[in-house]
C-alpha positions as CSV (number, residue, x, y, z in Angstrom):
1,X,-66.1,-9.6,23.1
2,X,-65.2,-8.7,19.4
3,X,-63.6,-5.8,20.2
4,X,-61.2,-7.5,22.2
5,X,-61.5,-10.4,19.3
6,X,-60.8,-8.6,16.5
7,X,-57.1,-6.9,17.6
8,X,-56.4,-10.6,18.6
9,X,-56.7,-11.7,15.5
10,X,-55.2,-9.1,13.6
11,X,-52.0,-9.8,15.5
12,X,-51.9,-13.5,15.0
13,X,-52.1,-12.5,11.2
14,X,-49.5,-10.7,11.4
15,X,-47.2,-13.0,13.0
16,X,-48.5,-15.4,10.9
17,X,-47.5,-13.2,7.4
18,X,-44.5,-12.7,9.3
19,X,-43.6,-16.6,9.0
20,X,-45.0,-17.3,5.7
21,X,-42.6,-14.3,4.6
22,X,-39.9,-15.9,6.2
23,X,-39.9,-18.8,4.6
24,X,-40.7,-17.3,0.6
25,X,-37.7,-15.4,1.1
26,X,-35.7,-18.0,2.5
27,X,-35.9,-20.5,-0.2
28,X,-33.5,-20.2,-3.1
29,X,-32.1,-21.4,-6.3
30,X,-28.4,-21.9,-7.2
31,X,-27.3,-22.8,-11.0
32,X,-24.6,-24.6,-12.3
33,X,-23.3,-23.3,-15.8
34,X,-21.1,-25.8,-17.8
35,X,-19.5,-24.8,-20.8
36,X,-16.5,-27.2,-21.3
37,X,-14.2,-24.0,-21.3
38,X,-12.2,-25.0,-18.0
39,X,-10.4,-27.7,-20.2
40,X,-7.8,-27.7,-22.4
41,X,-7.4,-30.2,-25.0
42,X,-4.7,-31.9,-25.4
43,X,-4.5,-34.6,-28.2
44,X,-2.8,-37.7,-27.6
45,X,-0.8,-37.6,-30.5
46,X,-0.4,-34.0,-31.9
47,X,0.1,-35.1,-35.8
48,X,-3.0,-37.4,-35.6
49,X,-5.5,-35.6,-33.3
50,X,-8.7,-37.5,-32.4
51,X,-12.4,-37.3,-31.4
52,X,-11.4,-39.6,-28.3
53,X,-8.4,-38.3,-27.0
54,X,-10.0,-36.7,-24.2
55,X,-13.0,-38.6,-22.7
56,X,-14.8,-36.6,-19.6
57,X,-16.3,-38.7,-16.4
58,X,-15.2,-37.1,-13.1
59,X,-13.9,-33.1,-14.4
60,X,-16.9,-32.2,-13.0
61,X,-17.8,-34.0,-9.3
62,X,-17.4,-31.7,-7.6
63,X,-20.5,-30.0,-9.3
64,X,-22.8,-32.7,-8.8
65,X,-21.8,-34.3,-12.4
66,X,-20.5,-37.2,-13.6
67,X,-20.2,-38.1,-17.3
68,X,-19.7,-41.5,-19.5
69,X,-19.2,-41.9,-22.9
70,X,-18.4,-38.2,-24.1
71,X,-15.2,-36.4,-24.9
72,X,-14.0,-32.8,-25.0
73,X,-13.6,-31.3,-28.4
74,X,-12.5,-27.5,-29.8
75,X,-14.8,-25.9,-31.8
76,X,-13.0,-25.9,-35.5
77,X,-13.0,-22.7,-37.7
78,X,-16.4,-21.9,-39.6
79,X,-18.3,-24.1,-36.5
80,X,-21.4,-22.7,-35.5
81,X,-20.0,-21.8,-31.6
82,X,-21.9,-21.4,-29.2
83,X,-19.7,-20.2,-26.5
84,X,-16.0,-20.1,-26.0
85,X,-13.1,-22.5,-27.3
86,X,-14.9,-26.3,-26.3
87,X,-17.9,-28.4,-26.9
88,X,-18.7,-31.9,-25.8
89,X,-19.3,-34.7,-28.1
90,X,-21.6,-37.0,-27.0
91,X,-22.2,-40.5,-27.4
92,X,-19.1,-41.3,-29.1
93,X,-17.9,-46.0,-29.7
94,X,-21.9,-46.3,-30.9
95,X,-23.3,-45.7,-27.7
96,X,-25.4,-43.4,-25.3
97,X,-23.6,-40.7,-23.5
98,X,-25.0,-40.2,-20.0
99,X,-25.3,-37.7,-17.5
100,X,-25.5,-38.8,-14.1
101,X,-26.2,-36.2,-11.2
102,X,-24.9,-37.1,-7.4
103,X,-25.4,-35.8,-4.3
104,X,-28.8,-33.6,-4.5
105,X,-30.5,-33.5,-7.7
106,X,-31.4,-30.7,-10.2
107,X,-34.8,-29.9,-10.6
108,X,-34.1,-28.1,-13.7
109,X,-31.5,-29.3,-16.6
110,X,-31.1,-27.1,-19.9
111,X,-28.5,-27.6,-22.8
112,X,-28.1,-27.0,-26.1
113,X,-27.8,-30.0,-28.5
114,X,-26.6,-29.9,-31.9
115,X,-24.8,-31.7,-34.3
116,X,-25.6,-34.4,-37.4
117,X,-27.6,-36.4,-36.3
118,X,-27.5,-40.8,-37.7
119,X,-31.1,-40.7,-37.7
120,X,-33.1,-39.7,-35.2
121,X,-31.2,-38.5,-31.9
122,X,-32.9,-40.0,-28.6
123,X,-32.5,-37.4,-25.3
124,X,-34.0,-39.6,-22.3
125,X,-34.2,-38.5,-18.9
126,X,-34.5,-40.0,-15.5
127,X,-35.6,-39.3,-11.9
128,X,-35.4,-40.6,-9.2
129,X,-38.4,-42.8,-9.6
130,X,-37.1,-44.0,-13.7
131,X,-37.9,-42.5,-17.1
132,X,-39.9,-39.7,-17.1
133,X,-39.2,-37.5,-19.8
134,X,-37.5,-38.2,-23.6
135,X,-36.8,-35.6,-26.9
136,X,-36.2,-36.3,-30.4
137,X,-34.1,-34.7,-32.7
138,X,-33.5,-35.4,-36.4
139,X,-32.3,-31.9,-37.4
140,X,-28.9,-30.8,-38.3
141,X,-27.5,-27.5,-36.1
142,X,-28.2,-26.2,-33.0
143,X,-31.5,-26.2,-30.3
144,X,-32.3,-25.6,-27.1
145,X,-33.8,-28.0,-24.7
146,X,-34.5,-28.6,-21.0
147,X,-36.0,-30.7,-18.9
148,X,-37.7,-29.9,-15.2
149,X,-39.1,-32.1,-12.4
150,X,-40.0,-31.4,-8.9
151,X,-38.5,-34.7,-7.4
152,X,-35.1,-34.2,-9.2
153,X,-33.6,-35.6,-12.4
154,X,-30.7,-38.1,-12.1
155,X,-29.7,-38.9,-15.1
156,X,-30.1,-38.0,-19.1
157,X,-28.9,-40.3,-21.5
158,X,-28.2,-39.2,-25.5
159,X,-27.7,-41.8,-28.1
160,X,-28.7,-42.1,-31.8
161,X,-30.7,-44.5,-33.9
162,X,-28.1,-45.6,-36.3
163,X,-24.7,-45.5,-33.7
164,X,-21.6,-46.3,-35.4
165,X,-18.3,-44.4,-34.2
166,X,-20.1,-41.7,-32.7
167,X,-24.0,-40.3,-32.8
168,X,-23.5,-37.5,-34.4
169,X,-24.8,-35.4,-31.0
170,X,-23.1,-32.6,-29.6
171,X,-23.8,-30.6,-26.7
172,X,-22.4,-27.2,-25.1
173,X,-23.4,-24.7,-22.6
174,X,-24.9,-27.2,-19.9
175,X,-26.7,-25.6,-17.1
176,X,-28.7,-27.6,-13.8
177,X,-30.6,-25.7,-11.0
178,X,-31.6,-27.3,-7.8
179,X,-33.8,-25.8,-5.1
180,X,-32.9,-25.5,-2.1
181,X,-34.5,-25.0,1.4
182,X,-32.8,-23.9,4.6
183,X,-32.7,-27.0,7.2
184,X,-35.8,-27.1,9.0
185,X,-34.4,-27.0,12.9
186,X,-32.5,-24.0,12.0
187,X,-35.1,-22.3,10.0
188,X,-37.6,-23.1,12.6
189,X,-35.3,-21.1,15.3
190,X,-34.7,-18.4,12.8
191,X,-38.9,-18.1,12.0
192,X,-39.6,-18.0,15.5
193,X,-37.4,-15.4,16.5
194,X,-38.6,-13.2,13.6
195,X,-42.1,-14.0,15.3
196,X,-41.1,-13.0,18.8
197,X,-40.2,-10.1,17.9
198,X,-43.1,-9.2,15.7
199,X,-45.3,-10.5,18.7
200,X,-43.1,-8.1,21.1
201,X,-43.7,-4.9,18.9
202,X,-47.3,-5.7,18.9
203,X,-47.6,-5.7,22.6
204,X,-48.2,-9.8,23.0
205,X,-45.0,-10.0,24.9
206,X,-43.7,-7.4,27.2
207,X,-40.5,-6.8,28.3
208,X,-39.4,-6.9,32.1
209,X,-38.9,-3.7,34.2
């Protein structure tokens, strides 16, 4: 009986490997990389340029983002740049710029934040289920930070303790990753196949004559 038991189970495992295979390799991750380069800014009125000529909210949809309270800047000469021609000023009118995330949410959101801060710079950030996760900056120049969550983040909000024109926050080089899984009818097709014909070249299923 465990002779015949044993090659039995050795072939389930393998089919079994087989699936578990198929779905590690099957899930992936795509990132978005934002670095405000795309635009051009173009002041209202060239002789008197301002900070809020060019406010951002929908440049970006079709990348999952939409932004409030924020406008697109050049980096001036002797900036510290981070990356190409543009960063994003954030928070600007004394209050909180937000970042709002449709369609399927990031589960990982990384930026770098710089700037002078009025006081203390508040970073909160939001999931589906509310507030889960916040930084503090009080630091002039540039950092890193990101944020992860498993259920998604939806939105991140920046704003300063002492807000008057603007907080004082800048950010550049935005990047989001989301997770993604194929969908599960077509996946399960696609797994069982791969185990049919596992199960065929180990002799559980044989071929007609």
């Amino acid at each position: 009986m465990s002779n015949l038991l044993f090659p039995a189970v050795r072939k389930i495992s393998a089919c079994i490997s087989t699936m578990i295979l198929a779905v590690v390799f099957s899930a992936q991750v795509q990132a978005v990389v934002i670095d405000f380069d795309d635009l051009t800014y173009v002041p209202i009125d060239p002789e008197f340029p301002s900070f809020g000529d060019f406010p951002l909210d929908n440049q970006y949809q079709s990348q999952g983002l939409l932004i409030s309270n924020a406008y697109l800047l050049p980096y001036a000469e002797g900036d510290d740049i981070i990356s190409g021609k543009n960063y994003l000023l954030a928070g600007a009118s004394g209050s909180s710029m937000t970042l709002s995330f449709i369609g399927a949410l990031p589960t990982y959101v990384g930026m770098y934040l710089g700037g002078d801060p009025l006081g203390v710079l508040y970073t909160n950030v939001y999931g589906p289920a509310g507030f889960f996760a916040s930084h503090e900056k009080e630091d002039s120049g540039w950092e890193y930070v990101f944020f992860e969550s498993a259920t998604g983040i939806a939105q991140i909000e920046i704003s300063a303790s002492q807000q008057h024109r603007v907080s004082g926050a800048v950010i550049d080089d935005l990047t989001y990753t989301y997770a993604s899984v194929p969908e599960p009818s077509s996946f399960m097709l696609w797994a069982f196949a791969i185990i049919g014909l596992f199960c065929r070249r180990l002799g559980w299923i044989k071929e007609g004559k």
